[in-house]
N, CA, C and O of each residue as an XYZ file, in Angstrom:
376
protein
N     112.014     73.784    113.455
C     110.601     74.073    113.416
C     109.855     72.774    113.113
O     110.136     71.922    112.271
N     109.027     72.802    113.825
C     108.125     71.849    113.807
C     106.737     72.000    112.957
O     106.389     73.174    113.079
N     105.910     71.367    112.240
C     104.709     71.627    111.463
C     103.978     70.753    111.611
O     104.550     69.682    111.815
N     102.839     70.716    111.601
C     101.911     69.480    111.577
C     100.743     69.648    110.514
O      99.986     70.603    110.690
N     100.596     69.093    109.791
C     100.011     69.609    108.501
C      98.509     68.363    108.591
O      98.731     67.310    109.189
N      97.230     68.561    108.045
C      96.098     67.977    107.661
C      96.464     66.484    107.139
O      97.418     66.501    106.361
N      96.087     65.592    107.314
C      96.483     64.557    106.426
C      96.835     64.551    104.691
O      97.786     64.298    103.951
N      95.793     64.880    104.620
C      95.342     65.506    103.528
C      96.481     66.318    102.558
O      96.920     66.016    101.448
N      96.738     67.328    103.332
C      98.177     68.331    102.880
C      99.570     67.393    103.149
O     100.654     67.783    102.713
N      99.462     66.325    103.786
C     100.676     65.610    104.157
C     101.294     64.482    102.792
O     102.359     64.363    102.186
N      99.918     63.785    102.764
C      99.626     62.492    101.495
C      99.989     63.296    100.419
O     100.649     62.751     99.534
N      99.581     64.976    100.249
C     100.032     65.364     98.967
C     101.314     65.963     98.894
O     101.794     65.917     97.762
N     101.921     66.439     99.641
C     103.438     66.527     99.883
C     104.199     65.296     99.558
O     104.978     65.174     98.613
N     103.891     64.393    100.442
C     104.540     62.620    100.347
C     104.147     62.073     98.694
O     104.975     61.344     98.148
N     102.933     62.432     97.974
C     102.781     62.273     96.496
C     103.814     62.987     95.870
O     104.793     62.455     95.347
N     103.502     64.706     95.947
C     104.815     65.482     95.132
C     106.176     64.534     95.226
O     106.684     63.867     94.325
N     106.490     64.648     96.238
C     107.738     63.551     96.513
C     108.039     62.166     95.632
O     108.909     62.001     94.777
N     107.435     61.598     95.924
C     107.072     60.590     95.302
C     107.101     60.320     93.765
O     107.600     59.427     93.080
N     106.552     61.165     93.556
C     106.079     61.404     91.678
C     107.007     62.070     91.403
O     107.119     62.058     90.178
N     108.299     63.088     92.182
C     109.435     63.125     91.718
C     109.273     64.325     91.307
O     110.026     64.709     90.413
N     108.112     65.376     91.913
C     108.534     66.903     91.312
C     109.123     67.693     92.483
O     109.283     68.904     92.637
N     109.392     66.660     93.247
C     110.438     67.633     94.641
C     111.445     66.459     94.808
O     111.286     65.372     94.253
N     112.719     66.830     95.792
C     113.532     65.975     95.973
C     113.181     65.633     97.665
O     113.836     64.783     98.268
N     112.470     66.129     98.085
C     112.203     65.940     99.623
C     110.825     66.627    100.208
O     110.251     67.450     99.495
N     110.483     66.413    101.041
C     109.177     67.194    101.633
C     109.483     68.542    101.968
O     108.893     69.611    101.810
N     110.675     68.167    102.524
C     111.069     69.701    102.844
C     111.433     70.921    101.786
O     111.098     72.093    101.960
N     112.171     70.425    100.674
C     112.084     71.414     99.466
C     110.428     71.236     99.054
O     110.287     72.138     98.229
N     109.374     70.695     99.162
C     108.173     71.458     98.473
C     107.382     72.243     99.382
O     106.491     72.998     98.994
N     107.819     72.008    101.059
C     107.205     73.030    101.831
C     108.054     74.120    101.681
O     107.454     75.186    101.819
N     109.372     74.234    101.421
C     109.727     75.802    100.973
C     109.416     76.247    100.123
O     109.288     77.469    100.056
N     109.152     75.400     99.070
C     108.098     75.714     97.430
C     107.117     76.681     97.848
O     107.024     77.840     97.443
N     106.454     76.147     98.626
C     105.353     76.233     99.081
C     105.079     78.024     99.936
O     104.271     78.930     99.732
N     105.837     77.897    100.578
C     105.772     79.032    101.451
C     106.534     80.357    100.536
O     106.413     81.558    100.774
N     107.359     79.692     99.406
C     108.324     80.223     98.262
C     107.211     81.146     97.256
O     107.414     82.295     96.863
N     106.126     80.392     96.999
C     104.963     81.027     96.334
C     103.917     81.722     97.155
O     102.996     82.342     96.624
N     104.035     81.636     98.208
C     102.980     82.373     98.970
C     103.539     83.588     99.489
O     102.831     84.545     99.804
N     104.723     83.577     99.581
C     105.600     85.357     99.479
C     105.220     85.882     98.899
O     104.679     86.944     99.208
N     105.338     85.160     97.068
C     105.322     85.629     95.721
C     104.312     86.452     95.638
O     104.364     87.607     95.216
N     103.095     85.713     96.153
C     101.724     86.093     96.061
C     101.283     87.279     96.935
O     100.609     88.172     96.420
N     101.649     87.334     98.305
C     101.731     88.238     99.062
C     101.858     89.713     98.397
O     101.072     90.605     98.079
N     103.494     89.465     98.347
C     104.338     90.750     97.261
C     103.077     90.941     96.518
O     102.178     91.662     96.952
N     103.007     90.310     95.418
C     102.228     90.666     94.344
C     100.764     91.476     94.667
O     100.302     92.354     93.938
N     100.235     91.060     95.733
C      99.084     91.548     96.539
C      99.750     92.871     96.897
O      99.062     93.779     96.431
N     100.616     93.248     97.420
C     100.875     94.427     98.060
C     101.263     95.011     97.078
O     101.069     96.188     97.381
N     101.673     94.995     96.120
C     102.419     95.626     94.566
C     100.562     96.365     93.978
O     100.180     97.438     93.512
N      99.945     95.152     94.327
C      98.782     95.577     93.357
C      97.632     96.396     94.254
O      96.578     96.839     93.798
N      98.163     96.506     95.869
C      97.850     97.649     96.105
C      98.294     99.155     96.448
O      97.689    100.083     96.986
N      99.250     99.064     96.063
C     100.314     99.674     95.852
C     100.093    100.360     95.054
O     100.315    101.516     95.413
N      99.546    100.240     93.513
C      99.338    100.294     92.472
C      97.666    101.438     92.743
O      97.448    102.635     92.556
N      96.849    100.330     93.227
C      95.528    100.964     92.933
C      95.772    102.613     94.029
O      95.297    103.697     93.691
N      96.614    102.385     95.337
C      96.337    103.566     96.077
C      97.336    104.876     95.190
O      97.195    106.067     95.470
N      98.375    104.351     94.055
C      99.037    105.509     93.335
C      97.691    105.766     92.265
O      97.878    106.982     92.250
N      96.784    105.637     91.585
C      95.493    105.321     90.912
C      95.161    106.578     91.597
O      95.131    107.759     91.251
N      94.874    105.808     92.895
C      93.584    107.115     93.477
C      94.153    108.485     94.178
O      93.409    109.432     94.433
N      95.415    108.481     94.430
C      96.423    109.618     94.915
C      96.039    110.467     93.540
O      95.163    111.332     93.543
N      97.076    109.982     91.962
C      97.331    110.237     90.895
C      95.542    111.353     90.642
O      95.433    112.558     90.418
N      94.571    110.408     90.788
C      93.168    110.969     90.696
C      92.411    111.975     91.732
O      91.298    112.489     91.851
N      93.559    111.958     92.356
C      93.130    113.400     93.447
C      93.605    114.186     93.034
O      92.822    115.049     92.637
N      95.262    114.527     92.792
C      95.739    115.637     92.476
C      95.267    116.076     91.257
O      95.408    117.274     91.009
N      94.579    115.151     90.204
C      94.139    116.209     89.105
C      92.665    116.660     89.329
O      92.019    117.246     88.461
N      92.217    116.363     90.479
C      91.106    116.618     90.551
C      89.807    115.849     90.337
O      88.687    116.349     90.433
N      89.976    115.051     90.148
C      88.792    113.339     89.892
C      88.322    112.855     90.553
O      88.107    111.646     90.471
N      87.974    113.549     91.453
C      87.292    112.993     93.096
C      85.628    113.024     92.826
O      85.097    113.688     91.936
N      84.906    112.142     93.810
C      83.710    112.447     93.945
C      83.131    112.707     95.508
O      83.626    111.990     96.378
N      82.315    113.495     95.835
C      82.154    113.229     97.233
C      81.374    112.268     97.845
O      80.251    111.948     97.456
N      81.944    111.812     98.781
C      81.100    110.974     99.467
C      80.016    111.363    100.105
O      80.203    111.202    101.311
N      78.717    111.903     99.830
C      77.560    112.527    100.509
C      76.752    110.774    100.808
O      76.844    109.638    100.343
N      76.144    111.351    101.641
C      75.054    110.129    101.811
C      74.242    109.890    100.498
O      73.932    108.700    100.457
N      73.756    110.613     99.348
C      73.415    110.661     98.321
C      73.640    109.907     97.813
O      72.898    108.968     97.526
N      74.833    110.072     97.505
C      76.356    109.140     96.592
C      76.158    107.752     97.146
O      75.841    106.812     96.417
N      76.322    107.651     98.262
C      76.323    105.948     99.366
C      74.986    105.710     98.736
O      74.866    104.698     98.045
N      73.890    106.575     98.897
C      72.866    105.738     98.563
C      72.247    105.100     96.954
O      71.333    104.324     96.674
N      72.997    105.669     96.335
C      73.237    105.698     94.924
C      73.875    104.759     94.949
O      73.169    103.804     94.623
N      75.145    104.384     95.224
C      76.122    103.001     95.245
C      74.991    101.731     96.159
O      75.037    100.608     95.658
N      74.315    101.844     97.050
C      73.724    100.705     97.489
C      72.737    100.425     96.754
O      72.514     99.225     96.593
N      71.853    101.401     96.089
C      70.999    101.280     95.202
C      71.437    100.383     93.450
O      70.612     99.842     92.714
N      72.694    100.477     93.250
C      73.563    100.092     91.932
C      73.822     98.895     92.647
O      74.082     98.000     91.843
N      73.864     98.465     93.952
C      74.978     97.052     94.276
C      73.737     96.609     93.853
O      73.588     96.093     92.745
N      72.730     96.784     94.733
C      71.333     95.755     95.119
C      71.106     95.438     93.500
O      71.412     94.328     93.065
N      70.486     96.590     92.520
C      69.863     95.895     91.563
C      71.097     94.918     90.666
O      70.742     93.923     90.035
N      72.465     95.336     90.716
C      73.331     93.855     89.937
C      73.436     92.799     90.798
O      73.492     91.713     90.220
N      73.476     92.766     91.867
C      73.149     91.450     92.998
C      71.649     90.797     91.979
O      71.854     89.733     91.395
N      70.428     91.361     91.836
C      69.471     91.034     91.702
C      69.371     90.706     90.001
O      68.400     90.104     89.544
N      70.392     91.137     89.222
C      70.538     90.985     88.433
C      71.207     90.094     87.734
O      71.388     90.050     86.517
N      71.756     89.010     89.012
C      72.590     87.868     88.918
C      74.230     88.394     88.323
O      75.003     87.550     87.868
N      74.502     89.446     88.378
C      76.074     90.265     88.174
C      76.806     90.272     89.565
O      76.486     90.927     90.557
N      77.571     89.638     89.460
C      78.645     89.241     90.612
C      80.317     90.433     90.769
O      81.163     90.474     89.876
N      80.397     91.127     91.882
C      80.993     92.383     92.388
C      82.141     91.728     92.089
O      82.548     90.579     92.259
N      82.839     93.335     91.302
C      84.298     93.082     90.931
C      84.870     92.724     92.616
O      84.586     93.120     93.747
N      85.919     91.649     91.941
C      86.856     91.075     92.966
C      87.515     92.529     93.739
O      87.696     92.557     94.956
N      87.730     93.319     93.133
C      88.622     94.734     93.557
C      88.091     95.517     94.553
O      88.522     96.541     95.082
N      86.624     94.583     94.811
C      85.404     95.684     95.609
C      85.145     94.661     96.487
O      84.089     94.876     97.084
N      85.782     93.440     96.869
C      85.030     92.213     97.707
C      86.316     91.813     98.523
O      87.509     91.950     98.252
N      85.654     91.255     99.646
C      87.512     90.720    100.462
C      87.465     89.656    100.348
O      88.405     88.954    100.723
């Protein structure tokens, strides 16, 4: 496999190297791709997690309906913390 990486991402690979926290370029691009699994997994674990949350909160009954009411109630709550300088949980943003 072939890669061609930014300069940028290259000089800092060839630094890691260098400075001796890898033994080669090639062990810190498996580092590399080694932690971005990690992270992945962990992403899918943690949604994994929130959709057993909202399953768990159906069967006992903890639902709300979604009426247009409701939507307009939630756009009405985003707008004034937007305006309120309150920044949307990460859990609600992509």
């Amino acid at each position: 496999m072939h890669i061609e990486l930014a300069d940028v991402d290259e000089k800092y690979i060839k630094d890691s190297v260098r400075k001796g926290y890898y033994r080669s370029e090639a062990e810190a691009v498996r580092d590399a791709v080694r932690k971005m699994r990690e992270q992945d997994e962990a992403k899918r674990m943690k949604l994994l997690d929130a959709l057993q949350l909202g399953m768990d909160d159906i069967e006992a009954g903890q639902v709300t309906p979604y009426t247009p009411d409701f939507l307009d109630q939630c756009e009405t709550r985003a707008r004034q913390n937007i305006a309120a300088g309150r920044k949307p949980s990460p859990d609600v943003t992509p």
